[in-house]
C-alpha positions in Angstrom: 183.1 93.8 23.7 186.5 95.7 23.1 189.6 94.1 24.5 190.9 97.9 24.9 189.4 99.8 28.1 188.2 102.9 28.1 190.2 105.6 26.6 192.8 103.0 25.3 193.1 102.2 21.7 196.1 100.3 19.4 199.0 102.1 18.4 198.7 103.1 15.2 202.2 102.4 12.7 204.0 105.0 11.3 203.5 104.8 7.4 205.5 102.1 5.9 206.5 101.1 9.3 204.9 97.3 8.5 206.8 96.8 5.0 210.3 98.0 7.2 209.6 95.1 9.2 208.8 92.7 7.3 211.5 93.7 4.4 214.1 93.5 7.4 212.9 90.0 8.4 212.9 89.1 4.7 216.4 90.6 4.3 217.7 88.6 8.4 216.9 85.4 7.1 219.6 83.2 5.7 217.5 81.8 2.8 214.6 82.6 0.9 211.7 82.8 3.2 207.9 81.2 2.9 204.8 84.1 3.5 204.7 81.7 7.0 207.7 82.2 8.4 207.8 86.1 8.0 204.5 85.9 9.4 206.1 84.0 12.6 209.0 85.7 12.4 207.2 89.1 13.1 205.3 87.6 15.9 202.8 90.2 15.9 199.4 88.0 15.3 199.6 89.2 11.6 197.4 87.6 9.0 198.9 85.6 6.7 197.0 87.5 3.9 198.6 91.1 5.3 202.0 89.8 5.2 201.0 88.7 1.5 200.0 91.9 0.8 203.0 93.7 2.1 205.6 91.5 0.6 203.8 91.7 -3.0 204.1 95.3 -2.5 207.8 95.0 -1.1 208.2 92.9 -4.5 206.5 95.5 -7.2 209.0 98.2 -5.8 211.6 95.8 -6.2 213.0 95.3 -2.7 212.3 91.7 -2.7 212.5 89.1 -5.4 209.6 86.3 -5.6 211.0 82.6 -6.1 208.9 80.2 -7.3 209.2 77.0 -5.2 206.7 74.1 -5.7 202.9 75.4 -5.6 204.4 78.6 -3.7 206.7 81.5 -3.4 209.8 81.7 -1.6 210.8 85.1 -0.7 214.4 86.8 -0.6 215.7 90.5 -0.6 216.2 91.9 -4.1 219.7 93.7 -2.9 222.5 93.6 -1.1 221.5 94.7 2.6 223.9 98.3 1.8 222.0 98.8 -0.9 218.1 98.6 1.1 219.5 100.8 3.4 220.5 103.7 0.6 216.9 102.8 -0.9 215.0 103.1 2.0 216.4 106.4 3.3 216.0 108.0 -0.4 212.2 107.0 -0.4 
């Protein structure tokens, strides 16, 4: 059964829409952030494997740099917040 009633679906996120948020709760934080706390920090019932996917992404276009820390990854933007900005609005 569909939690949506008739003639009501989810709204649908402008492309690259999800990588702004997450690069600008990635680039809020005052230290290098853990897949987990983005994830709770967007608050949107996310999977943790989605917000994976989007900051590997975020990482291979070199918006965000990967830390390793322990077993993990500690995430942390790649630029100065002036800099994402310029980026963003030329892509």
């Amino acid at each position: 059964m569909s939690k949506y009633t008739a003639g009501e679906s989810p709204r649908r996120r402008a492309h690259g829409e999800l990588e702004t948020e997450v690069l600008g709760s990635v680039a809020t934080a005052q230290e290098p952030v853990t897949i987990s706390e983005v994830q709770a920090a967007l608050g949107m019932g996310l999977a943790y494997t989605t917000v994976h996917t989007i900051l590997t992404r975020l990482v291979e276009k070199g918006l965000v740099e990967r830390i390793r820390s322990g077993r993990g990854h500690t995430y942390q933007p790649a630029h100065m917040a002036a800099q994402l900005v310029a980026q963003q609005m030329q892509t």
